[in-house]
C-alpha positions in Angstrom: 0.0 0.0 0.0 1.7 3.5 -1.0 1.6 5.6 1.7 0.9 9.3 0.5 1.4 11.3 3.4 4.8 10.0 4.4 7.5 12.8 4.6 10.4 11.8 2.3 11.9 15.6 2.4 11.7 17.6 5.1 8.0 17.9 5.3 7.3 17.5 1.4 5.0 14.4 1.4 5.0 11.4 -1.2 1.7 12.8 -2.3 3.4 16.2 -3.7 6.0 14.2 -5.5 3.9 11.6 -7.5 0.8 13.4 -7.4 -0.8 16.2 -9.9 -0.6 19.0 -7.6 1.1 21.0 -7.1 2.9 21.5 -10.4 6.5 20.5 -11.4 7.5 24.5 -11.9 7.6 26.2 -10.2 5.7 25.8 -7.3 7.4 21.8 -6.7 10.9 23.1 -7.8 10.3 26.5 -5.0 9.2 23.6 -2.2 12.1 21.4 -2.9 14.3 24.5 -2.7 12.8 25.4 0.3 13.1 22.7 2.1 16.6 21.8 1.0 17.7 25.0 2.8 16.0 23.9 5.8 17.0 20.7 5.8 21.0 21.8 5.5 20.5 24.7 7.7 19.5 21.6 10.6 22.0 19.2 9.3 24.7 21.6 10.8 23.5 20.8 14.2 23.0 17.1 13.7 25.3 14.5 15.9 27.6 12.8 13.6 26.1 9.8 15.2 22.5 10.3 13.5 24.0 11.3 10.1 24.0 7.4 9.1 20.3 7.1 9.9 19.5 10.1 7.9 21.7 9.3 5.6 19.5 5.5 5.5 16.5 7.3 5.6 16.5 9.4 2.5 18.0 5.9 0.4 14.7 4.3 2.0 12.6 7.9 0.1 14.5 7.8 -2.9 13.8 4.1 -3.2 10.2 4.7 -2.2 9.8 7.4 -4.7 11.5 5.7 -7.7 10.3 2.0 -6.9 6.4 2.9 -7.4 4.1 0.4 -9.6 3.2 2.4 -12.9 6.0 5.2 -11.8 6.7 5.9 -15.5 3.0 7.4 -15.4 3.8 9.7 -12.6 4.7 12.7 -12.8 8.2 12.3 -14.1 9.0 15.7 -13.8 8.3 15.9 -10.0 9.9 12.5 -9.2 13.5 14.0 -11.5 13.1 17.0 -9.6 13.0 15.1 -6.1 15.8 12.9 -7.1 18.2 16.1 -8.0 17.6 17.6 -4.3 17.5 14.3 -2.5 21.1 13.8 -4.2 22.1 17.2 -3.0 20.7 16.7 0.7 22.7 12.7 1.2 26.2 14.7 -0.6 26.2 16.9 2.1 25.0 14.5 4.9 27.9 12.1 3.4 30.6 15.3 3.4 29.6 15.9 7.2 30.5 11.9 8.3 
């Protein structure tokens, strides 16, 4: 079962990733921009000792993202975009271990 409202990005949901809404550009690209600032503004404050779970937990999104049954109906758009920040977010959690 594909859980919609689970957070794979800060607090950017499944749901805006595969779903129609909101759309690719700019309103997707602006949350995923965002939310990468948040999410690298907190990582300065993260124990090195958490770094390997969040580091595990955003393989487990980008798996959940990309692994979807029919994904290459999706919104490929959103699900490119998601994969281009996600990859930004684990480079800098794997420069901070």
């Amino acid at each position: 079962m594909l859980e919609l409202d689970k957070k794979i990005f800060g607090s950017i949901t499944t749901k805006e990733i595969i779903g129609a809404d909101p759309p690719a550009f700019p309103d997707t690209k602006e949350n995923l921009e965002n939310e990468l600032a948040t999410l690298l503004a907190e990582l300065e404050s993260v124990p090195k000792v958490n770094l390997e779970k969040l580091l595990e937990e955003q393989k487990i999104a980008k798996n959940h993202i990309n692994s979807r049954p029919g994904a290459m109906a999706l919104a490929q758009n959103k699900i490119q975009l998601f994969n281009e920040y996600n990859e930004k977010y684990v480079k800098s959690i794997k420069e901070k271990l």
